[in-house]
N, C-alpha and C positions, 0 to 999 in steps of 0.2 A: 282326898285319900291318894295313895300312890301307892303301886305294885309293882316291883320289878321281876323278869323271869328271866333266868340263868337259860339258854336257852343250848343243851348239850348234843351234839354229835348221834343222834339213832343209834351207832354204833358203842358209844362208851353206855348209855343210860340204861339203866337195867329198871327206873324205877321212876316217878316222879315224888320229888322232894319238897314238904312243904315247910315253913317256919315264918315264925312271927319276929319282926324286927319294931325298933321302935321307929314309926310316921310311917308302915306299910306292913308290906308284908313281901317276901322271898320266895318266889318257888322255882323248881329246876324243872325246865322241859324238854321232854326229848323231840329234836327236830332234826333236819336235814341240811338246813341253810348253811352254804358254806362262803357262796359266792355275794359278793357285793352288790354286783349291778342286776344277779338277779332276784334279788332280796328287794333292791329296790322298783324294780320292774312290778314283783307280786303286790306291795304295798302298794303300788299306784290301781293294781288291778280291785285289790279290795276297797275301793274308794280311799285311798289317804292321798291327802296333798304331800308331797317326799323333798325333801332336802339334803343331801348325799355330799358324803366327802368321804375320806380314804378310809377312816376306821369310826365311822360315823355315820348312821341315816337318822334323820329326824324323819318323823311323819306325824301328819295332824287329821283326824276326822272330828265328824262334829262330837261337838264338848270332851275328847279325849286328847291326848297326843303320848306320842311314846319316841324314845331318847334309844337309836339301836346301836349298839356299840361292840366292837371288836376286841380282847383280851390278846395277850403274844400268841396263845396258841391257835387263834384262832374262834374261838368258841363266841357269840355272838351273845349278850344282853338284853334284854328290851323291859326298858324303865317307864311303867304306863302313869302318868298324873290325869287327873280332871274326876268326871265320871266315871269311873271304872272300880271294880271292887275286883279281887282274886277269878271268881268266874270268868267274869266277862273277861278278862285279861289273858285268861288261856282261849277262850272261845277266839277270842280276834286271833292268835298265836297259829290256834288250829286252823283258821281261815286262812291264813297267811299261807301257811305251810302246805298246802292244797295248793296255790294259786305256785307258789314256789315252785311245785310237782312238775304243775303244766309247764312251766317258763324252763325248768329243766328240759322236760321230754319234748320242747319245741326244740330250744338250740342241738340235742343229741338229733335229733329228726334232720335239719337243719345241714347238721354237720356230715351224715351219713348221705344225704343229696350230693352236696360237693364234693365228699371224697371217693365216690363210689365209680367219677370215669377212672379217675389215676389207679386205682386198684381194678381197672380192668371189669366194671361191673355196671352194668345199665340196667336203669331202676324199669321196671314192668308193671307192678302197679303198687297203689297205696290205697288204703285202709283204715278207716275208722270205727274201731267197733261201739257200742252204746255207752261201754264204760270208759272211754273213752283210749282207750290201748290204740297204738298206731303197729299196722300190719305190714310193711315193707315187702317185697317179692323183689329181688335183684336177680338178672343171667349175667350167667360170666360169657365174656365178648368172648371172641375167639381172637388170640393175636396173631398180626400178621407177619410173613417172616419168611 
């Protein structure tokens, strides 16, 4: 069996979209994934073996694998073959898109450490809360002059 899922921008999807094709089945899912290498970062984190190229990740878990692919505008794919029926197809999607979250909210975390002397701002403390939000506290330096 195979199922592919359309996999659309949070911001355009107002809905998920199911349909029957012939040798699977189509569905539209709303996600966040925009970036490449953290797309393929999350998939390595949900156990998949990854295979990456520019408008293309393969990943392979056991008895599944999925074809994830890039359209012009951007919008990302993922063509699951082996074991997999429509559920399970979004379930993995859904895991994926969690694991995306974190690899997002690290490199943002990531980025605000390094840019925060040049904006005059030094980090005081950081913060994990249970659900897993990062709590940042930055003072602004005083310049000298």
């Amino acid at each position: 069996m195979s199922v592919s899922l359309i996999l659309v921008p949070a911001a355009l999807a107002a809905a998920a979209v199911i349909q029957a094709r012939a040798g699977g089945t189509t569905c539209t899912v709303s996600t966040r994934m925009r970036d490449s290498g953290l797309l393929a970062a999350a998939l390595r984190e949900t156990g998949a073996v990854v295979t990456d190229a520019t408008d293309r990740i393969d990943a392979l878990w056991a008895g599944v694998t999925a074809a994830f692919t890039r359209d012009a505008e951007g919008v990302w794919a993922a063509h699951f073959r082996g074991g997999v029926d429509e559920e399970r197809a979004v379930e993995i999607v859904r895991r994926l898109d969690v694991a995306y979250g974190r690899k997002v909210q690290a490199a943002v975390v990531e980025r605000l450490r390094n840019r925060a002397p040049a904006a005059g701002l030094r980090l005081e403390s950081e913060t994990v809360t249970d659900d897993a939000a990062v709590r940042m506290v930055f003072a602004v330096e005083r310049r000298r002059g």
